[in-house]
C-alpha positions in Angstrom: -17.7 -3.1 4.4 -14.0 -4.3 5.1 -11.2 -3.7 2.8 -8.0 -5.5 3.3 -4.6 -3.2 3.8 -1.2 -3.8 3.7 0.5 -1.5 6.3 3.9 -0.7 6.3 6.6 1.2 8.1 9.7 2.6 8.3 10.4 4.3 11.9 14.0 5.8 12.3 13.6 5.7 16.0 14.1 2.3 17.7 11.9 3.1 21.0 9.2 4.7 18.5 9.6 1.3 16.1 8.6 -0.6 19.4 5.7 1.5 19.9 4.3 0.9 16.2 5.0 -2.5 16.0 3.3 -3.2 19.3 0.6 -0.8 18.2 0.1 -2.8 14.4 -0.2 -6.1 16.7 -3.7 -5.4 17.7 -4.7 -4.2 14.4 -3.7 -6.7 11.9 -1.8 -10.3 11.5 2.4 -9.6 11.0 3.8 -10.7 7.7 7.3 -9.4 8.0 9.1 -7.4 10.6 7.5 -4.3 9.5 4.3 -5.6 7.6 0.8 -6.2 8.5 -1.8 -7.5 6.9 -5.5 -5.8 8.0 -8.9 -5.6 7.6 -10.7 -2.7 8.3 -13.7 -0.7 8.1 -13.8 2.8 7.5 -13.3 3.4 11.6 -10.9 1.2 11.7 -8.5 2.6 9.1 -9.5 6.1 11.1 -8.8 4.7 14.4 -5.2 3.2 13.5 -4.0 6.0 11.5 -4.8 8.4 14.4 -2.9 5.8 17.0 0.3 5.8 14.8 -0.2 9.6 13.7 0.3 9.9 17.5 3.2 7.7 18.1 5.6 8.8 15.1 7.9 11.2 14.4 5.8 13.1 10.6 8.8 14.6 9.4 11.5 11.5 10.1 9.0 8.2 9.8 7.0 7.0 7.3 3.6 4.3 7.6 2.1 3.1 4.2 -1.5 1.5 4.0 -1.8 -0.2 0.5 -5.6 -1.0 0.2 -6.2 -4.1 -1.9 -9.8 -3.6 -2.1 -12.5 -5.4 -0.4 -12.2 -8.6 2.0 -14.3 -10.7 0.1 -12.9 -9.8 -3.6 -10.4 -7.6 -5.4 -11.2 -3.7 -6.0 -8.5 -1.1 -6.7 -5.3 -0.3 -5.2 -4.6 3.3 -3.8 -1.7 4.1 -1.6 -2.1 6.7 1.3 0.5 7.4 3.8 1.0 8.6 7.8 4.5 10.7 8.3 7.2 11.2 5.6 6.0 11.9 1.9 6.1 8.9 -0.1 7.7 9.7 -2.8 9.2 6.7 -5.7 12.8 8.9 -5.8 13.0 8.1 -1.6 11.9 4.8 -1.6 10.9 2.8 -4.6 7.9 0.5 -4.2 8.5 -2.7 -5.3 5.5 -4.9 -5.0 6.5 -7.9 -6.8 10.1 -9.4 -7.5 10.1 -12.2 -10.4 12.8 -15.1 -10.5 14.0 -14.7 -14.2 14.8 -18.3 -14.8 11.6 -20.1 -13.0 9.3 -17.5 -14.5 7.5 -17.2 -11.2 7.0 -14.8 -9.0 8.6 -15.4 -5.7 7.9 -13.0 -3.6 3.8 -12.6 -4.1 4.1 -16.1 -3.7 5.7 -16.1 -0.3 3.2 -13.2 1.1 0.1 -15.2 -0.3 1.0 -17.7 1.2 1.6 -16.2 4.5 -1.7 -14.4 4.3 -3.6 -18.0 3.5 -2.3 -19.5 6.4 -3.1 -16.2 9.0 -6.6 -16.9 7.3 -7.0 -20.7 8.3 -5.4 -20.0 11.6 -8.0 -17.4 12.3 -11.0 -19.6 10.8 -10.0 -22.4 12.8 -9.4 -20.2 16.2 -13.0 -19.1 15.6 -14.4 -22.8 15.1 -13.3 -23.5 18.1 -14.2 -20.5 20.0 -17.7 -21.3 19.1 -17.7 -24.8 20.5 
């Protein structure tokens, strides 16, 4: 079974970034400069988090997979990191930013969004692959 992550990353070394980023591509569709949306299987999680554990720098970077459960439906969130402690007095988490006077919430909005469309784009590159 599949569970969808969020990975995330903050490399303090500009060669090393490349290496993760270039690393992430074949693992996941980019959301942001520095986030990925991916779905993997149990192997798969094992398979990138030993590619980056090799590439970065434990005691200077830091690579956060939020799982947001299963592919097909929701399940419960853990965070699990690669590299530098995660800790909330480093580097506070914030996972969704509200717009006060519209009383919605912006940023979610924005990364559903973006996640939507890297679905359809995949759907439809696989439709086509199979005529």
């Amino acid at each position: 079974m599949r569970n969808t992550y969020l990975v995330c990353y903050d490399i303090s070394n500009d060669l090393r970034l490349r290496r993760v980023h270039k690393t992430m591509v074949g693992f996941g569709d980019r959301l942001q400069y520095s986030v990925f949306e991916c779905r993997f299987s149990p192997a798969d999680l094992a398979r990138c988090k030993h590619a980056l554990g090799r590439l970065i720098h434990h005691r200077e970077d830091q690579v956060l997979f939020v799982d947001l459960g299963p592919a097909e439906g929701r399940g419960s969130r853990v965070i699990s990191a690669v590299g530098r402690a995660y800790s909330t007095f480093d580097a506070p988490c914030i996972v969704v930013d509200r717009d006060q006077e519209a009383g919605e919430i912006t940023g979610t909005k924005r990364t559903v969004d973006a996640m939507r469309r890297g679905r359809e784009q995949r759907a439809l590159e696989r439709f086509e692959e199979d005529e």
